[in-house]
PDB file of N, CA, C and O in Angstrom:
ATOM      1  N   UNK A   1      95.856  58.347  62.537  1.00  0.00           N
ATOM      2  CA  UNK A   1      95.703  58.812  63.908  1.00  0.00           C
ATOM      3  C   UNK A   1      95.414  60.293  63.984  1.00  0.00           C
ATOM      4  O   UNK A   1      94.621  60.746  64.809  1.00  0.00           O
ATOM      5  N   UNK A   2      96.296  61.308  62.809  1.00  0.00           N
ATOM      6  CA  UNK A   2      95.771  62.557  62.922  1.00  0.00           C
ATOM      7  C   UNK A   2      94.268  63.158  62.382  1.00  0.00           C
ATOM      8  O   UNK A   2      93.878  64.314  62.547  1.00  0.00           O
ATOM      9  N   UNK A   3      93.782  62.434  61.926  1.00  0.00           N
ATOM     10  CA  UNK A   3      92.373  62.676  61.535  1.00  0.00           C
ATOM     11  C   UNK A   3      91.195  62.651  62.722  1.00  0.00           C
ATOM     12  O   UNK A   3      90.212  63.390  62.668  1.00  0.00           O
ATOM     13  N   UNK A   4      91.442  61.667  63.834  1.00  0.00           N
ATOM     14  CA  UNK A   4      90.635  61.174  64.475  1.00  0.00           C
ATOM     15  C   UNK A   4      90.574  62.329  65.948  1.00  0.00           C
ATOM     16  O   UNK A   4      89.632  62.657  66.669  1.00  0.00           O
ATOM     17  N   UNK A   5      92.235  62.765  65.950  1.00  0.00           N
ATOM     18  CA  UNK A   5      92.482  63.406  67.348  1.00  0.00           C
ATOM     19  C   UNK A   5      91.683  64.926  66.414  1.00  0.00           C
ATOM     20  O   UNK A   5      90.785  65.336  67.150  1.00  0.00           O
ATOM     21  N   UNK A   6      91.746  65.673  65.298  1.00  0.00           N
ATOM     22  CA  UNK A   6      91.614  66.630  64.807  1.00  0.00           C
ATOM     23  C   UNK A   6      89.523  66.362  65.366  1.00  0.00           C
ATOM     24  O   UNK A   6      88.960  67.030  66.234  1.00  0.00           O
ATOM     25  N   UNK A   7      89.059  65.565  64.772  1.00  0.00           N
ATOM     26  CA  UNK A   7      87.611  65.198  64.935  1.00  0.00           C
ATOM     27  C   UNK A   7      87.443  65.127  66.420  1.00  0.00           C
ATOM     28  O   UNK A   7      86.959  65.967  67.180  1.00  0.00           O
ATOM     29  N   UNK A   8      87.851  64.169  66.624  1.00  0.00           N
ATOM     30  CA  UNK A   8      87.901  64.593  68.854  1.00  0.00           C
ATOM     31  C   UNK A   8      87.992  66.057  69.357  1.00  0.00           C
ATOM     32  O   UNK A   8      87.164  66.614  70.078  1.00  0.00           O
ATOM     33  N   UNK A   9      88.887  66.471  68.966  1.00  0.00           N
ATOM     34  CA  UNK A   9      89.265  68.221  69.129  1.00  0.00           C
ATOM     35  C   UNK A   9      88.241  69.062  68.942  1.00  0.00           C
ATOM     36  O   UNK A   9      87.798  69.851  69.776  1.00  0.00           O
ATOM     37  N   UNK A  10      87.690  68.817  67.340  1.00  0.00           N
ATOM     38  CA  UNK A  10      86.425  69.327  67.239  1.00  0.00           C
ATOM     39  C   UNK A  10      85.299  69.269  67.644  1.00  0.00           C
ATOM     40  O   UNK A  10      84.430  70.134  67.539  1.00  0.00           O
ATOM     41  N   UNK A  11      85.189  67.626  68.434  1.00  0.00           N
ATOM     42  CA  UNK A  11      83.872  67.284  68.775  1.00  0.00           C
ATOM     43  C   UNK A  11      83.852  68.026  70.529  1.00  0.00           C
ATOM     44  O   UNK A  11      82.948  68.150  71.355  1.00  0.00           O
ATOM     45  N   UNK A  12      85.041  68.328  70.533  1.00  0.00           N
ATOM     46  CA  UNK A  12      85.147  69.125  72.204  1.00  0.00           C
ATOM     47  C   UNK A  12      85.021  70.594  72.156  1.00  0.00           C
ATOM     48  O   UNK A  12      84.435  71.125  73.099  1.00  0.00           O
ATOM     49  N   UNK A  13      85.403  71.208  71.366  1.00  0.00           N
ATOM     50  CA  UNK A  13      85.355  72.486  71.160  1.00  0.00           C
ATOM     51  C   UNK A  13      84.041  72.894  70.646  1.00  0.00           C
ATOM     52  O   UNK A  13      83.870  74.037  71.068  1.00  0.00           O
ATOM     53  N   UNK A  14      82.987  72.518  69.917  1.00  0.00           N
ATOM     54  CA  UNK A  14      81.725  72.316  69.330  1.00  0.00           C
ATOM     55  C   UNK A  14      80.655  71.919  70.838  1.00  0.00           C
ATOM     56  O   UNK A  14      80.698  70.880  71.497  1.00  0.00           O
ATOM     57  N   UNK A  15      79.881  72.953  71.028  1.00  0.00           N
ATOM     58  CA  UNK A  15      78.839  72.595  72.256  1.00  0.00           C
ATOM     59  C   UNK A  15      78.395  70.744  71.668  1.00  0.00           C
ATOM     60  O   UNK A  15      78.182  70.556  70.470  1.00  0.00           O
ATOM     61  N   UNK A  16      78.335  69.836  72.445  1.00  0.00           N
ATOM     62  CA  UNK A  16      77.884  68.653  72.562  1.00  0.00           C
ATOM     63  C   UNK A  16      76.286  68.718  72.633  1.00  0.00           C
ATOM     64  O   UNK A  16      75.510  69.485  73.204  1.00  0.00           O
ATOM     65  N   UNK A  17      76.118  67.606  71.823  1.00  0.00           N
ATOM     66  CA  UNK A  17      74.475  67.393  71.985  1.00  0.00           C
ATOM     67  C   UNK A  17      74.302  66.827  73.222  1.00  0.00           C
ATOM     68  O   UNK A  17      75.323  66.283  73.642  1.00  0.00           O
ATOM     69  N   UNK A  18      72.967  66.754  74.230  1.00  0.00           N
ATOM     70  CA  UNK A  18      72.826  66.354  74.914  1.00  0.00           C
ATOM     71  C   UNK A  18      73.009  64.593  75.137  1.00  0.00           C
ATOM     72  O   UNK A  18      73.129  64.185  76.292  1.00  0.00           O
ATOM     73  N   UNK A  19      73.021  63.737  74.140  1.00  0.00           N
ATOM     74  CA  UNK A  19      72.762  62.266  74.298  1.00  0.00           C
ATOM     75  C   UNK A  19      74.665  62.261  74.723  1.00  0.00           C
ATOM     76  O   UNK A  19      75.088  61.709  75.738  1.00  0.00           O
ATOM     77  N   UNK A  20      75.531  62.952  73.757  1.00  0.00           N
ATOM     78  CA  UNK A  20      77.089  63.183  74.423  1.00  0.00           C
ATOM     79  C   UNK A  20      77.014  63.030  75.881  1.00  0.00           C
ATOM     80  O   UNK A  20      77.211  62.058  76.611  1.00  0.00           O
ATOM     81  N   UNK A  21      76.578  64.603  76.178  1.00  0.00           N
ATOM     82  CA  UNK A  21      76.791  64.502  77.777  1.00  0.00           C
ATOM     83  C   UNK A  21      76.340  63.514  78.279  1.00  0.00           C
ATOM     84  O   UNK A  21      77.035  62.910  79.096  1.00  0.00           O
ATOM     85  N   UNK A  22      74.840  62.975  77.896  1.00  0.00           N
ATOM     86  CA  UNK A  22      74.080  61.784  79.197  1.00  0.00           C
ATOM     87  C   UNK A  22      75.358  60.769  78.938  1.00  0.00           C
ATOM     88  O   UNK A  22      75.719  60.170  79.951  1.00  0.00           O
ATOM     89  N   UNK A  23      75.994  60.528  77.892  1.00  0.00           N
ATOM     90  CA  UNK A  23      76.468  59.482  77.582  1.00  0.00           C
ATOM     91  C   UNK A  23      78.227  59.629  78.151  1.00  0.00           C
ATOM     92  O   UNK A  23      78.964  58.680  78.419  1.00  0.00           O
ATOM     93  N   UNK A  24      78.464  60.634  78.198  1.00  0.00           N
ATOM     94  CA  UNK A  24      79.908  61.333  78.957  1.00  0.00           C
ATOM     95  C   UNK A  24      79.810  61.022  80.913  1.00  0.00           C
ATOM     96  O   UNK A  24      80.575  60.463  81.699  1.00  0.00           O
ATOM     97  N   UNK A  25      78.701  61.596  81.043  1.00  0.00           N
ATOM     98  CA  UNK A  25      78.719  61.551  82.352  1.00  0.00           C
ATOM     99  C   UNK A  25      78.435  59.639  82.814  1.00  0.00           C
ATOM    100  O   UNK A  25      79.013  59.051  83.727  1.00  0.00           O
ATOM    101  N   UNK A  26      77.590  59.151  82.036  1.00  0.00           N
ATOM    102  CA  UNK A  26      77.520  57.444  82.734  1.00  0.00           C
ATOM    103  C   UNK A  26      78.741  56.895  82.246  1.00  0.00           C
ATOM    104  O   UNK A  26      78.905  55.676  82.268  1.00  0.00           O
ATOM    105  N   UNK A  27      79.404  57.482  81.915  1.00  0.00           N
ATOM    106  CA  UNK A  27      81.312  57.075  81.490  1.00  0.00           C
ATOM    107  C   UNK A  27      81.596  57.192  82.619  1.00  0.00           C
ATOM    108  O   UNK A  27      81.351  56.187  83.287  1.00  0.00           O
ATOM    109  N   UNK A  28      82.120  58.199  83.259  1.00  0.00           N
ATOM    110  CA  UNK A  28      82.334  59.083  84.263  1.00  0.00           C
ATOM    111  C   UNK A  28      81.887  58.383  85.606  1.00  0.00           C
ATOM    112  O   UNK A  28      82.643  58.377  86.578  1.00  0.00           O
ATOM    113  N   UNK A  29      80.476  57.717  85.642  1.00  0.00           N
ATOM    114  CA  UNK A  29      79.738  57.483  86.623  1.00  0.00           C
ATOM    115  C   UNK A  29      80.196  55.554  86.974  1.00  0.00           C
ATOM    116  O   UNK A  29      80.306  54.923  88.026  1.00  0.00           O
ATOM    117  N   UNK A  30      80.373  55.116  85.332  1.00  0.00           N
ATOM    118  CA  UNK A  30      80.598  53.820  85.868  1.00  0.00           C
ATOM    119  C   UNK A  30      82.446  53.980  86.341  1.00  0.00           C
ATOM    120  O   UNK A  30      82.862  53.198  87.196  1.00  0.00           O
ATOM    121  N   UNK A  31      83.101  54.673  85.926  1.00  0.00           N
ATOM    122  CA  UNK A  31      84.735  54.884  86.049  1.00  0.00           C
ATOM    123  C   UNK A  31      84.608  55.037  87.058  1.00  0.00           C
ATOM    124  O   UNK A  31      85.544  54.545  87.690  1.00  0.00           O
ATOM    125  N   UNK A  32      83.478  55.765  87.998  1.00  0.00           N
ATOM    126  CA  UNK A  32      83.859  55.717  89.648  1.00  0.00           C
ATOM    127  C   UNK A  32      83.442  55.034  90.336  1.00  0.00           C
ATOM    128  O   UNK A  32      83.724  54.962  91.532  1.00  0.00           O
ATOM    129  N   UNK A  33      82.383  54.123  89.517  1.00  0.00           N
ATOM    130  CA  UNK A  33      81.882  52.673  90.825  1.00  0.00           C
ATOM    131  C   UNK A  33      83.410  51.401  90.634  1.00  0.00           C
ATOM    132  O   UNK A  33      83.936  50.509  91.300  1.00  0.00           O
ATOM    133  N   UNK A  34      83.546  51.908  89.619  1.00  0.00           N
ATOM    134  CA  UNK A  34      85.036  50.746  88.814  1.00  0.00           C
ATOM    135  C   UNK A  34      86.142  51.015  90.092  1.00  0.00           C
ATOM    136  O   UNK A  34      86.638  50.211  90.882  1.00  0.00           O
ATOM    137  N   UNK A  35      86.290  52.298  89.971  1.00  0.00           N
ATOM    138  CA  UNK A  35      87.706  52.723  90.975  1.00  0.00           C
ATOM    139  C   UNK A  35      87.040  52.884  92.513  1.00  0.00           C
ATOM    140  O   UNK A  35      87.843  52.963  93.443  1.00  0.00           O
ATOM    141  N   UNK A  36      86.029  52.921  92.726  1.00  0.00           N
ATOM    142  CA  UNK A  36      85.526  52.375  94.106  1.00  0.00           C
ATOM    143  C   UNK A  36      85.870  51.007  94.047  1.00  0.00           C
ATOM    144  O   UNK A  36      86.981  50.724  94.497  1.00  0.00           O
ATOM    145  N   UNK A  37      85.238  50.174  93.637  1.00  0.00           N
ATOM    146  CA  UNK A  37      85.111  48.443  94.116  1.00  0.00           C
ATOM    147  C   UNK A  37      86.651  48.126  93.959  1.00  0.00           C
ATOM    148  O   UNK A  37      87.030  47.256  94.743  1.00  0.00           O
ATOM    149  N   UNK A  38      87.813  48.738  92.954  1.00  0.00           N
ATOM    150  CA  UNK A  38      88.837  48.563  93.194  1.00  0.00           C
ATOM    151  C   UNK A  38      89.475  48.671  94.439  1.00  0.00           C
ATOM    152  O   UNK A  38      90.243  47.868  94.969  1.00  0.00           O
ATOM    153  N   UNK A  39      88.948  50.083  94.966  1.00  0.00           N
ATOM    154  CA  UNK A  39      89.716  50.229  96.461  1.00  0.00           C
ATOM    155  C   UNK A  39      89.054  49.372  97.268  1.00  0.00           C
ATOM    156  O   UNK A  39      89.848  48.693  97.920  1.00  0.00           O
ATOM    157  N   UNK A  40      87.674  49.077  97.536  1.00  0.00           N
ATOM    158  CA  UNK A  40      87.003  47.750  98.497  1.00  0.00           C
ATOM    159  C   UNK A  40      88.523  46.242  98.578  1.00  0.00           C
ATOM    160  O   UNK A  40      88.976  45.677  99.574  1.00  0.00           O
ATOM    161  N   UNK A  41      88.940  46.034  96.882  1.00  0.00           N
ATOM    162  CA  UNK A  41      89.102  45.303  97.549  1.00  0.00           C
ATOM    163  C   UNK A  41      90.768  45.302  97.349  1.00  0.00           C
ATOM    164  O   UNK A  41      91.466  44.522  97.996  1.00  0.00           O
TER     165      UNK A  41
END
C-alpha cells in the first residue's frame, strides 16, 4: 500500500500530462451527473 500512495503523491506533485487532466476532469464530470440523478431521485 506504501508504494502506491508514495507514486500517487508523486504523480500529483509532478505537472500532469494533458490525457491526466482530460481524463481527471471526465471523472469529475461523470461524479456530477452520478450525484445529480441521485438527487432527481
Amino acid at each position: 500500500g506504501q508504494e502506491i500512495l508514495s507514486i500517487t503523491l508523486h504523480a500529483f506533485l509532478s505537472p500532469p500530462p494533458l490525457d491526466v487532466i482530460f481524463l481527471w476532469r471526465r471523472i469529475n464530470y461523470y461524479n456530477g451527473q452520478v450525484a445529480k440523478s441521485k438527487r432527481l431521485l
